[in-house]
N, CA, C and O atoms as a Tripos MOL2 file, in Angstrom:
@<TRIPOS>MOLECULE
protein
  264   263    66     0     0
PROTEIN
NO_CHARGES

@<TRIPOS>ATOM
      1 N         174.6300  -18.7070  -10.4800 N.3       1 UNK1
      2 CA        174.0010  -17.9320   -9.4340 C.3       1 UNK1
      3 C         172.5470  -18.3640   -9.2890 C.2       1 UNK1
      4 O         171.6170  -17.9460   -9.9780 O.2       1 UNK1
      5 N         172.4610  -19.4030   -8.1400 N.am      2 UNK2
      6 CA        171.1160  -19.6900   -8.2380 C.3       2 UNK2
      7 C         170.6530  -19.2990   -6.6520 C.2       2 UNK2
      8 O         171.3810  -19.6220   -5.7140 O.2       2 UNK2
      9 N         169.6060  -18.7050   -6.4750 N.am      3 UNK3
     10 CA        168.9540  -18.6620   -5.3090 C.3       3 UNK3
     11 C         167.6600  -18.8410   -5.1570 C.2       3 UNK3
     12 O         166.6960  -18.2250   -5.6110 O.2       3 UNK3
     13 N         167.7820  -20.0890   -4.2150 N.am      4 UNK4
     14 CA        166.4770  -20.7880   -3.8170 C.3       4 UNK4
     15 C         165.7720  -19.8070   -2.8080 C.2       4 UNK4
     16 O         166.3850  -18.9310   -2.1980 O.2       4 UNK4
     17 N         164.3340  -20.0580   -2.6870 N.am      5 UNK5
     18 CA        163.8420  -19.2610   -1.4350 C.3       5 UNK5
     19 C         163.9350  -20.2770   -0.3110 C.2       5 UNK5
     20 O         164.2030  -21.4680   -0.4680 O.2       5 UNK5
     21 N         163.6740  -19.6480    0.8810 N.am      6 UNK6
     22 CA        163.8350  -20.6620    1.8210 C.3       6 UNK6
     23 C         162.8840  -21.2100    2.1060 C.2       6 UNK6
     24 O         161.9110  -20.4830    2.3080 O.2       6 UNK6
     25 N         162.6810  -22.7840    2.2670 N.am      7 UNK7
     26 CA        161.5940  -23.3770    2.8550 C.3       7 UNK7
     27 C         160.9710  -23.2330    3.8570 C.2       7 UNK7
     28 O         161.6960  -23.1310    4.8470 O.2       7 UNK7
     29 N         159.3330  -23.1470    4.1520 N.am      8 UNK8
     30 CA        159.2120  -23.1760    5.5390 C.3       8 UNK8
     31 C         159.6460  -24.1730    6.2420 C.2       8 UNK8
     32 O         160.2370  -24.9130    5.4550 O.2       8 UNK8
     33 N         159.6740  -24.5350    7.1280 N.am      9 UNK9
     34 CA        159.3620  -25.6220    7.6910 C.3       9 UNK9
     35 C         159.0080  -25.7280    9.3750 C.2       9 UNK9
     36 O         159.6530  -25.2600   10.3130 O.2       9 UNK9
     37 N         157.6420  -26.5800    9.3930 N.am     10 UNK10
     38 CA        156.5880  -26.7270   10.5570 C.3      10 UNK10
     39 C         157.3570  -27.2080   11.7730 C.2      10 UNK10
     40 O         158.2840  -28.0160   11.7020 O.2      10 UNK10
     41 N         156.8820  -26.6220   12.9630 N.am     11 UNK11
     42 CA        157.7170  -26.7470   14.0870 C.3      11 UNK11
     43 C         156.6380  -26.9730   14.9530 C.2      11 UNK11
     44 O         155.5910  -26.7560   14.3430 O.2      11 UNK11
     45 N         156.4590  -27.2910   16.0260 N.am     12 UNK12
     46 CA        155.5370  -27.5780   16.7990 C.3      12 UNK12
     47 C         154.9670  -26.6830   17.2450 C.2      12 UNK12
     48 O         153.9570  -26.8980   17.9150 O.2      12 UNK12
     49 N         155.4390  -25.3430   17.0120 N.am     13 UNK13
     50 CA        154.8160  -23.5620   17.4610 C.3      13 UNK13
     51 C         153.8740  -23.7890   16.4690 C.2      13 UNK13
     52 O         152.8580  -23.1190   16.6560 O.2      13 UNK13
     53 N         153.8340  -24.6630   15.2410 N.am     14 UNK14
     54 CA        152.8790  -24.1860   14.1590 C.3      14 UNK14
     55 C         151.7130  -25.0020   14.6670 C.2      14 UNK14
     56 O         150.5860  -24.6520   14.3140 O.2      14 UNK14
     57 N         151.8940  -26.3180   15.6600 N.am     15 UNK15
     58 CA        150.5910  -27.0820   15.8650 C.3      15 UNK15
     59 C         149.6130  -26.2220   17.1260 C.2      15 UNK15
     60 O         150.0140  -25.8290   18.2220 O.2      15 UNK15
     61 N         148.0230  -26.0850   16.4500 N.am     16 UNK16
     62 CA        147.2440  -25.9760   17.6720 C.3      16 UNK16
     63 C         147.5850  -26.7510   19.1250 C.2      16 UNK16
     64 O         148.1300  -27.8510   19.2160 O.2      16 UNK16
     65 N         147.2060  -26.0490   20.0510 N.am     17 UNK17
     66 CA        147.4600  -26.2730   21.4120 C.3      17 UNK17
     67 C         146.2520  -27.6560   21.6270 C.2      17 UNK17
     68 O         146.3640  -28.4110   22.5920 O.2      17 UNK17
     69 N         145.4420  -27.7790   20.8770 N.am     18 UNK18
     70 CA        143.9260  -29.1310   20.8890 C.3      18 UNK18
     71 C         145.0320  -29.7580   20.8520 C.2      18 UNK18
     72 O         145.5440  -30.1530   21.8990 O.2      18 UNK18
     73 N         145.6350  -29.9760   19.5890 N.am     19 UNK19
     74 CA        146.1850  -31.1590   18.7260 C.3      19 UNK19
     75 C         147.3130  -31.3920   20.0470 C.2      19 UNK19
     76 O         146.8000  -32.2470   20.7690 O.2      19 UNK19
     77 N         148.1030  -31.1330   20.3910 N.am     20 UNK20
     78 CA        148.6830  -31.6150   21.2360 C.3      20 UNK20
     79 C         148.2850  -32.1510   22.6220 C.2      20 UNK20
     80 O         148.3830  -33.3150   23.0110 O.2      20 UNK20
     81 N         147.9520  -31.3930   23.1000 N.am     21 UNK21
     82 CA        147.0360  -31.6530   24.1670 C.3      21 UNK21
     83 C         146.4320  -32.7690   23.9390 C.2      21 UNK21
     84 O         146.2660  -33.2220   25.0710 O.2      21 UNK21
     85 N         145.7690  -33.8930   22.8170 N.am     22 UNK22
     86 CA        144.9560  -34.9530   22.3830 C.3      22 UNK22
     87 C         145.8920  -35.9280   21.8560 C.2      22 UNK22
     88 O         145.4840  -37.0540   21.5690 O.2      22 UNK22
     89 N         146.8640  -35.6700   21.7330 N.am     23 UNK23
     90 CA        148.2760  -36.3770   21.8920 C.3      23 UNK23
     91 C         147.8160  -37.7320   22.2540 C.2      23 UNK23
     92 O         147.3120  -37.4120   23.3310 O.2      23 UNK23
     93 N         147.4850  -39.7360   22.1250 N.am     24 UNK24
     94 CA        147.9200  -40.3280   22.9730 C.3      24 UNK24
     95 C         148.8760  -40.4460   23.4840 C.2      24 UNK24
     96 O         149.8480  -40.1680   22.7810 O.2      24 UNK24
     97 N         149.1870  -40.9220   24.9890 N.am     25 UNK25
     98 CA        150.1260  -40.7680   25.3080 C.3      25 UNK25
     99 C         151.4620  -41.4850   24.8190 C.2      25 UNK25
    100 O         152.5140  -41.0650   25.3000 O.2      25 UNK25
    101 N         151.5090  -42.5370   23.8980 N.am     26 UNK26
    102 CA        152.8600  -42.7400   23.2010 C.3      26 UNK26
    103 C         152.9330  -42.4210   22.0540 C.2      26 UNK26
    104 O         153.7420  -43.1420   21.4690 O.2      26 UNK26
    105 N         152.4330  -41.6030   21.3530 N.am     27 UNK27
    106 CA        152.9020  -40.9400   20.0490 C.3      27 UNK27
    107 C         153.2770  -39.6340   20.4370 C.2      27 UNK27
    108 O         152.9290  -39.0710   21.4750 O.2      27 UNK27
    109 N         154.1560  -39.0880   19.3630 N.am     28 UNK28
    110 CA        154.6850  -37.8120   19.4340 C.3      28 UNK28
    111 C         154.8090  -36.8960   17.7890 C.2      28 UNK28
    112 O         154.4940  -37.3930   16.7080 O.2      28 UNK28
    113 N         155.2260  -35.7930   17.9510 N.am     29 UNK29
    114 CA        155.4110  -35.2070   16.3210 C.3      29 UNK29
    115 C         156.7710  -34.6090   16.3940 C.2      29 UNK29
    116 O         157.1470  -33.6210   17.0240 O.2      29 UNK29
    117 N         157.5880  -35.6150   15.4280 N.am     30 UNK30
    118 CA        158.5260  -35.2150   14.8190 C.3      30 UNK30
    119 C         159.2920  -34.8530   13.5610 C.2      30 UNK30
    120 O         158.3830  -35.3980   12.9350 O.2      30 UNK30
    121 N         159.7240  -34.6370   13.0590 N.am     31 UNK31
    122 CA        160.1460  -34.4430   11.7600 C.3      31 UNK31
    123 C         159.8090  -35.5410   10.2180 C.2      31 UNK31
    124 O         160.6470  -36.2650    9.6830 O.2      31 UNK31
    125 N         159.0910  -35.4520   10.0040 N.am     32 UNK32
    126 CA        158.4000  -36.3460    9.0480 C.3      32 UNK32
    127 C         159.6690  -37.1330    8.2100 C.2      32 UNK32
    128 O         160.7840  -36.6230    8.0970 O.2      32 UNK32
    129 N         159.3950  -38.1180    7.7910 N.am     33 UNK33
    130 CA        160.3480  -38.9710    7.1820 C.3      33 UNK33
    131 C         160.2560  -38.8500    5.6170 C.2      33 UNK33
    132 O         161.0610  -38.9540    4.6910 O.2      33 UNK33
    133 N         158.8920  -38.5790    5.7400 N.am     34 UNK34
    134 CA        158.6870  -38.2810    4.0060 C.3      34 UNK34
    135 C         158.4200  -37.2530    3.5420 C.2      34 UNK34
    136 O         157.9980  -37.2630    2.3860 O.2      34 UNK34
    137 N         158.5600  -35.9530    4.2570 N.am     35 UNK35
    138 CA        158.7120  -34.9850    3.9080 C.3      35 UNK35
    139 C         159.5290  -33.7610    5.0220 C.2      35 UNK35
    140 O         158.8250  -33.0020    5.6900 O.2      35 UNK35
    141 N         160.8540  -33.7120    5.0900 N.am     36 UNK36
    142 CA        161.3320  -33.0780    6.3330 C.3      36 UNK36
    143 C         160.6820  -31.7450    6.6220 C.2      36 UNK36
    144 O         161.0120  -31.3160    7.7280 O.2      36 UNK36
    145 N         159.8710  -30.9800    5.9630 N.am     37 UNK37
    146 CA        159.6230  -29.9100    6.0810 C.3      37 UNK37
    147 C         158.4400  -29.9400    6.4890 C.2      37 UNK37
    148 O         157.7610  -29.0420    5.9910 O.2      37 UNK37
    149 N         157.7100  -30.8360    7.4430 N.am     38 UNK38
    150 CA        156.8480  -31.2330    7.7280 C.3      38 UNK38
    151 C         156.9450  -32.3240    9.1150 C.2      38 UNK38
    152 O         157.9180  -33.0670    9.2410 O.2      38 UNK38
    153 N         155.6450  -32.3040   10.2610 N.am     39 UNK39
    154 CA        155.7270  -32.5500   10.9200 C.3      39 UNK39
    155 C         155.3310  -33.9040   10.7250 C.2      39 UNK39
    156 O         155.1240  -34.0780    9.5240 O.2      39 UNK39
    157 N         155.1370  -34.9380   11.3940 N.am     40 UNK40
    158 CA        154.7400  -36.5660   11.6100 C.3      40 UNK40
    159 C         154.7880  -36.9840   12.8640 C.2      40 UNK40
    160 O         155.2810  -36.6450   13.9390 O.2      40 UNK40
    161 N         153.9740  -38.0180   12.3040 N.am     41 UNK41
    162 CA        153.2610  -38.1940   13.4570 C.3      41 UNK41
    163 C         154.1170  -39.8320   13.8440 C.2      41 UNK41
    164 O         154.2450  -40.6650   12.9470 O.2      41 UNK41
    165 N         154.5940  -40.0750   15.1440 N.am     42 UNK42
    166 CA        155.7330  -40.9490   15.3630 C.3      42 UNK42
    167 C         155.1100  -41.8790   16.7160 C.2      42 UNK42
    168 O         154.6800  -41.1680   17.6240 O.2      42 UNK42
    169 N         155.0190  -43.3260   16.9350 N.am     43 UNK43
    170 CA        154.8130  -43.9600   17.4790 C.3      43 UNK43
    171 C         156.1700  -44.4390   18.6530 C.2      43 UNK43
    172 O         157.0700  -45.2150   18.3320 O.2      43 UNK43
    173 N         156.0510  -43.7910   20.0050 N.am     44 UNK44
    174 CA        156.9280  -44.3240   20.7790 C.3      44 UNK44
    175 C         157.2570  -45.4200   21.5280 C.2      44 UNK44
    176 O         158.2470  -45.5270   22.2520 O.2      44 UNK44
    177 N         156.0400  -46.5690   21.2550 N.am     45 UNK45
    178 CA        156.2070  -47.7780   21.2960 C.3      45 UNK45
    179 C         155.1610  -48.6210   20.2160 C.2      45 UNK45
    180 O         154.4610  -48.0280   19.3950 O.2      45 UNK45
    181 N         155.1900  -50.1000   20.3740 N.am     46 UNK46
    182 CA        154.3100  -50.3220   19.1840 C.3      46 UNK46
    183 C         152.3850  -49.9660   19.7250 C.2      46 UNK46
    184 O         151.8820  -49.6310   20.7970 O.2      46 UNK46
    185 N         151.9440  -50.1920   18.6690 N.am     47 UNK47
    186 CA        150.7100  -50.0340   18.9040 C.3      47 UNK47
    187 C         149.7100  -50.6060   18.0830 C.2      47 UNK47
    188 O         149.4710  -50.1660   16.9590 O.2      47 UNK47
    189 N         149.0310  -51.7000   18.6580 N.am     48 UNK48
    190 CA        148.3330  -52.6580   18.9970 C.3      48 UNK48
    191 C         147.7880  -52.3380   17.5910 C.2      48 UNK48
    192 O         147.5370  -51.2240   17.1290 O.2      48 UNK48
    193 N         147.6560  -53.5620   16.9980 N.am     49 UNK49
    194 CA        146.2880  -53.6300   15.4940 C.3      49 UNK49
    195 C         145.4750  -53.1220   15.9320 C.2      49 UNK49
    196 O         145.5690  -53.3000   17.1470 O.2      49 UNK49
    197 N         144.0500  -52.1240   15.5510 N.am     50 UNK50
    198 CA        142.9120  -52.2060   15.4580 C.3      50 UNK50
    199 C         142.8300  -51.0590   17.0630 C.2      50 UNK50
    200 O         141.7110  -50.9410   17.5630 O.2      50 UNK50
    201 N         143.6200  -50.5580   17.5150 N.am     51 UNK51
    202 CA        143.9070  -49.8960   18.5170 C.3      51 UNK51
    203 C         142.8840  -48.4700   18.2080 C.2      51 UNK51
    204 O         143.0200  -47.8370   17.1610 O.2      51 UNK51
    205 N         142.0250  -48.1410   19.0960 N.am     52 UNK52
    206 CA        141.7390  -46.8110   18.8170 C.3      52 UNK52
    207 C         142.1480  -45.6640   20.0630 C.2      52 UNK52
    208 O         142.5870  -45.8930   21.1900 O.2      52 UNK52
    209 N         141.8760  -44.5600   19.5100 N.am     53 UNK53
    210 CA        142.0850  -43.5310   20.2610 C.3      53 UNK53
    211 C         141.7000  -42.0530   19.9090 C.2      53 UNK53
    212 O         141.7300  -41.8600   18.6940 O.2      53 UNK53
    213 N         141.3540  -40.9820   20.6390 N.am     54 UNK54
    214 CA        140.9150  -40.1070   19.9670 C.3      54 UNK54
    215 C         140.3580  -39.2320   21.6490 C.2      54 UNK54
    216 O         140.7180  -39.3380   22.8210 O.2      54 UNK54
    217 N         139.2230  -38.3140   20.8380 N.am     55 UNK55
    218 CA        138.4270  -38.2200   19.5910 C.3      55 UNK55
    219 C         139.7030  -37.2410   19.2930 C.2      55 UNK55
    220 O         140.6580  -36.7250   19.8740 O.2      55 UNK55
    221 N         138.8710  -37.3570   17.5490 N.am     56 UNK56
    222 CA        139.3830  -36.8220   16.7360 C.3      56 UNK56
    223 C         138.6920  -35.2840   16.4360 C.2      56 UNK56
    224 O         137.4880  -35.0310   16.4260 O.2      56 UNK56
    225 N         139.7200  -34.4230   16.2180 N.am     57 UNK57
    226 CA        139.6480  -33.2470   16.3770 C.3      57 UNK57
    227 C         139.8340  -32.6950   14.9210 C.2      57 UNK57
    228 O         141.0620  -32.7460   14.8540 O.2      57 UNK57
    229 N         139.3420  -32.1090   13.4880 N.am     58 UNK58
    230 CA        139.8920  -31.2070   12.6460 C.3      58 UNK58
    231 C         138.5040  -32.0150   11.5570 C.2      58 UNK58
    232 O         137.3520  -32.3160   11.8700 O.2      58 UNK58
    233 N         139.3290  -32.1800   10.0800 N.am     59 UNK59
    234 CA        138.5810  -32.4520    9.1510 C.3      59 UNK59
    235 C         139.0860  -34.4210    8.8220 C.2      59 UNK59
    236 O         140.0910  -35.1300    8.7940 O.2      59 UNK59
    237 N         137.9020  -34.4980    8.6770 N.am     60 UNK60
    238 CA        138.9020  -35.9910    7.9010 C.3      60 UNK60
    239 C         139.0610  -36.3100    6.7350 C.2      60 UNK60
    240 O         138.0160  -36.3390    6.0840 O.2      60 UNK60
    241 N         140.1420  -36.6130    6.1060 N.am     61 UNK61
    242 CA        140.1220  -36.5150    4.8550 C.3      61 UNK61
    243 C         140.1770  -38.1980    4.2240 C.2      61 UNK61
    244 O         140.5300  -39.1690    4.8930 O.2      61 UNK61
    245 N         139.7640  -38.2290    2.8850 N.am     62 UNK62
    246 CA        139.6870  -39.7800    2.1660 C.3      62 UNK62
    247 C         141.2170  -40.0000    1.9180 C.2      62 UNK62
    248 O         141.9530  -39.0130    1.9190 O.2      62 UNK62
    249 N         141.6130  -40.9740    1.7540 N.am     63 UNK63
    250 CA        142.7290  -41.5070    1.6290 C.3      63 UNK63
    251 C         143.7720  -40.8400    0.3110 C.2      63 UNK63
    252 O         144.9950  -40.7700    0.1860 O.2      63 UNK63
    253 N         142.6410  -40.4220   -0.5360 N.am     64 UNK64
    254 CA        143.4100  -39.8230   -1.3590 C.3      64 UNK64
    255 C         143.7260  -38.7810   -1.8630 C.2      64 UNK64
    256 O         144.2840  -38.4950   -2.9230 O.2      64 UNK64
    257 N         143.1900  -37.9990   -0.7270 N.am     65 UNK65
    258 CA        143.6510  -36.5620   -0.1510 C.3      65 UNK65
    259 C         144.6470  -36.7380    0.4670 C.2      65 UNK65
    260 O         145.2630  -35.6760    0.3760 O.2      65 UNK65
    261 N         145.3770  -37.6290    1.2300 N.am     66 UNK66
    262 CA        146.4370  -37.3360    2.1340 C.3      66 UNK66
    263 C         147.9680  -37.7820    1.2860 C.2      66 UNK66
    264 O         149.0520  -37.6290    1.8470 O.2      66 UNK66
@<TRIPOS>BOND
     1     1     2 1
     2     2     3 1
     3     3     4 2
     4     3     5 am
     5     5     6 1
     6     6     7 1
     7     7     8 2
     8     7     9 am
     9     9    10 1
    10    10    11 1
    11    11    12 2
    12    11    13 am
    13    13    14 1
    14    14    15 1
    15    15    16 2
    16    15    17 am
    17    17    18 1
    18    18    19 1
    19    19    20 2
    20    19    21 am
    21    21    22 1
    22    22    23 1
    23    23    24 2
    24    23    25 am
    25    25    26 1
    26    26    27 1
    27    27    28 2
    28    27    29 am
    29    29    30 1
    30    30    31 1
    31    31    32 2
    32    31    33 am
    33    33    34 1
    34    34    35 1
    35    35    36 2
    36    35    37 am
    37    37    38 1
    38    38    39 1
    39    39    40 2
    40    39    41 am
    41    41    42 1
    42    42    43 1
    43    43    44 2
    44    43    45 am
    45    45    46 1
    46    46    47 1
    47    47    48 2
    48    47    49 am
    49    49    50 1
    50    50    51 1
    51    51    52 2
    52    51    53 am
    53    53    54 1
    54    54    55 1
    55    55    56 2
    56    55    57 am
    57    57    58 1
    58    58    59 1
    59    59    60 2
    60    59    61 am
    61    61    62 1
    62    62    63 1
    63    63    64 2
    64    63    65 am
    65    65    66 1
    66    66    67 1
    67    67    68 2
    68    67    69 am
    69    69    70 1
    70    70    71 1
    71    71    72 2
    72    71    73 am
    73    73    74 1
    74    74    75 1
    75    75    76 2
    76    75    77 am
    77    77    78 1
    78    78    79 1
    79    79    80 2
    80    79    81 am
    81    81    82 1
    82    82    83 1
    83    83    84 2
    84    83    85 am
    85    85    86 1
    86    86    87 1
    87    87    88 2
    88    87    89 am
    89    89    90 1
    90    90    91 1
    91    91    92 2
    92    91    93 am
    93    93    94 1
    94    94    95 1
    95    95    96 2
    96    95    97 am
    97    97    98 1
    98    98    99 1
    99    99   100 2
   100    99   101 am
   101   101   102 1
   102   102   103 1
   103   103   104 2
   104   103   105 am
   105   105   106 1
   106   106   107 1
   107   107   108 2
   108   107   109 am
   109   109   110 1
   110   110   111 1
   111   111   112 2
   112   111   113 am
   113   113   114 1
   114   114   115 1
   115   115   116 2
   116   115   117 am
   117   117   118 1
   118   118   119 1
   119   119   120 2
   120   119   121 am
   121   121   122 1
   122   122   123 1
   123   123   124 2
   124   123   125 am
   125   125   126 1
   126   126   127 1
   127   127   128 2
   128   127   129 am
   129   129   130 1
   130   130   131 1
   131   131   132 2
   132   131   133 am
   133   133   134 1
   134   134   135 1
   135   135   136 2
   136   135   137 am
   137   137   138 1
   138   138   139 1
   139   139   140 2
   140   139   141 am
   141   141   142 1
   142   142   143 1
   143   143   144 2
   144   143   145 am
   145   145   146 1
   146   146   147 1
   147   147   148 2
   148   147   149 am
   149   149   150 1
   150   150   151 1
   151   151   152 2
   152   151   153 am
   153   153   154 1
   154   154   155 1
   155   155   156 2
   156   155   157 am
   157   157   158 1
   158   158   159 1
   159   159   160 2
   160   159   161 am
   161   161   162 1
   162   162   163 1
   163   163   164 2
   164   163   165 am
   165   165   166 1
   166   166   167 1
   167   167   168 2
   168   167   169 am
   169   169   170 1
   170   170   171 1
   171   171   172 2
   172   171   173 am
   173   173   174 1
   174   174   175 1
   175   175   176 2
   176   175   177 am
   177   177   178 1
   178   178   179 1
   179   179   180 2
   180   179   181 am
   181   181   182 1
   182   182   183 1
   183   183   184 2
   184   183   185 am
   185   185   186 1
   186   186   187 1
   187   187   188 2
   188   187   189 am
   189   189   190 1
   190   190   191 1
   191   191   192 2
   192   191   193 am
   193   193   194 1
   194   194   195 1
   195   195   196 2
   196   195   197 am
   197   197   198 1
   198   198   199 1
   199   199   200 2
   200   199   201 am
   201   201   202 1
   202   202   203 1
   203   203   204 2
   204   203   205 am
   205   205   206 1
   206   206   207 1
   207   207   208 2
   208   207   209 am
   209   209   210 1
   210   210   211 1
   211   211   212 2
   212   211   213 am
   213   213   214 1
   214   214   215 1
   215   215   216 2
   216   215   217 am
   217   217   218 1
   218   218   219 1
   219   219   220 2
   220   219   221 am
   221   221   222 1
   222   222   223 1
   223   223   224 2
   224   223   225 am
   225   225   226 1
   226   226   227 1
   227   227   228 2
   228   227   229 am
   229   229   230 1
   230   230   231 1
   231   231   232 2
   232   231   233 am
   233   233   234 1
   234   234   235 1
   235   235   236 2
   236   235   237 am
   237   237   238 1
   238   238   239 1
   239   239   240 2
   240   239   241 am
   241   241   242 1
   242   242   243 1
   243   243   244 2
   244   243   245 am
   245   245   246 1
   246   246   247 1
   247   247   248 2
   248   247   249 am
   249   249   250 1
   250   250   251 1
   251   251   252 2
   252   251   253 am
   253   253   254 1
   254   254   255 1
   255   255   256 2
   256   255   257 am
   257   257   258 1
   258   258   259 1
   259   259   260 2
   260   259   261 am
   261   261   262 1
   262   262   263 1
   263   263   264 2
@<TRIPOS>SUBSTRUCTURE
     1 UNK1         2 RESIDUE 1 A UNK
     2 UNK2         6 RESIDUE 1 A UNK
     3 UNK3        10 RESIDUE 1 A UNK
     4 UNK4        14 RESIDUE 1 A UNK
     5 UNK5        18 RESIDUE 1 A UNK
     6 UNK6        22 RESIDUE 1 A UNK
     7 UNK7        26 RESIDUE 1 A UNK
     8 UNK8        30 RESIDUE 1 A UNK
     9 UNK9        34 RESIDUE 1 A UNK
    10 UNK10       38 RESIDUE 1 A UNK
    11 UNK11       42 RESIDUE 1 A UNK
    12 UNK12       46 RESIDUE 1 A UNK
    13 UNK13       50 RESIDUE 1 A UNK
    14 UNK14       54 RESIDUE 1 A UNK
    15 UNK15       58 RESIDUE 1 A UNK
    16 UNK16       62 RESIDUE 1 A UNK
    17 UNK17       66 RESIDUE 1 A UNK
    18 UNK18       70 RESIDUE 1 A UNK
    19 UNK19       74 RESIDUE 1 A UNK
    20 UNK20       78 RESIDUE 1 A UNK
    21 UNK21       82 RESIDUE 1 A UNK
    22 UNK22       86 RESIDUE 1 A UNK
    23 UNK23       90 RESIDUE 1 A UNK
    24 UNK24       94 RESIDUE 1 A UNK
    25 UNK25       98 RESIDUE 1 A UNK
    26 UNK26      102 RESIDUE 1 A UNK
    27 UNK27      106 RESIDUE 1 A UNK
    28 UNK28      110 RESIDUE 1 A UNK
    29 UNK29      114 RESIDUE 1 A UNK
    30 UNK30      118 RESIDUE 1 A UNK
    31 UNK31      122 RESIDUE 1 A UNK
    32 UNK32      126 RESIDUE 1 A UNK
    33 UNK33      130 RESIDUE 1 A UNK
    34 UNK34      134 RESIDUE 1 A UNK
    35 UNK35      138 RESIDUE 1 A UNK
    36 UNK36      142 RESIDUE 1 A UNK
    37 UNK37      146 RESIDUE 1 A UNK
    38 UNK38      150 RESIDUE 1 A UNK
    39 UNK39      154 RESIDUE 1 A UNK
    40 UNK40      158 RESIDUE 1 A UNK
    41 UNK41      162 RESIDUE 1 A UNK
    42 UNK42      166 RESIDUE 1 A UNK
    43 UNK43      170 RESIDUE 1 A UNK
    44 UNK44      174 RESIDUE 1 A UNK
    45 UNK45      178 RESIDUE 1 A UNK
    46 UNK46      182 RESIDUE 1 A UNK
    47 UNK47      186 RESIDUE 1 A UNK
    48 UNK48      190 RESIDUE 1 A UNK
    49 UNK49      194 RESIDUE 1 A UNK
    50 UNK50      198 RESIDUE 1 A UNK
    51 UNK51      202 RESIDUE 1 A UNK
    52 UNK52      206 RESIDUE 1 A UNK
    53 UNK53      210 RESIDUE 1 A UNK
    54 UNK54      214 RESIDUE 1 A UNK
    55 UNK55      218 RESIDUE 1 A UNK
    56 UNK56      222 RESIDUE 1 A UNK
    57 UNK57      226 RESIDUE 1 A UNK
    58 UNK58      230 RESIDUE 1 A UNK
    59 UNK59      234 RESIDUE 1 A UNK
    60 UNK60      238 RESIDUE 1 A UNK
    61 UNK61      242 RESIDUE 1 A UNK
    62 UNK62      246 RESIDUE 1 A UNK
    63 UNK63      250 RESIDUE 1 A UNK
    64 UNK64      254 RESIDUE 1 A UNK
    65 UNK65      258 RESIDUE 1 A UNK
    66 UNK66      262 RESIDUE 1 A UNK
């Protein structure tokens, strides 16, 4: 008898209305690959080396925070 609790898991109701809205236009957020319970961030065509885009909106974190 084992009972797990249930996971959350992030849906796009959970993202601020900025963050989407700042969306480029070929990426999207879907179900993360490395963590399903979690959103990601998904490229709908390729995108160019060295490509920028933005601005960037929240905190930024060092690499080994993420």
């Amino acid at each position: 008898n084992t009972s797990e609790s249930p996971v959350a898991v992030e849906t796009l109701a959970d993202v601020p209305e900025h963050v989407l809205r700042g969306l480029p236009e070929d990426v999207r957020l879907f179900p993360s690959a490395v963590d399903k319970t979690r959103l990601g961030v998904w490229a709908t065509k390729s995108i160019l080396k060295g490509k920028k885009f933005g601005p960037f909106v929240g905190d930024k974190k060092k690499r080994s925070q993420v």
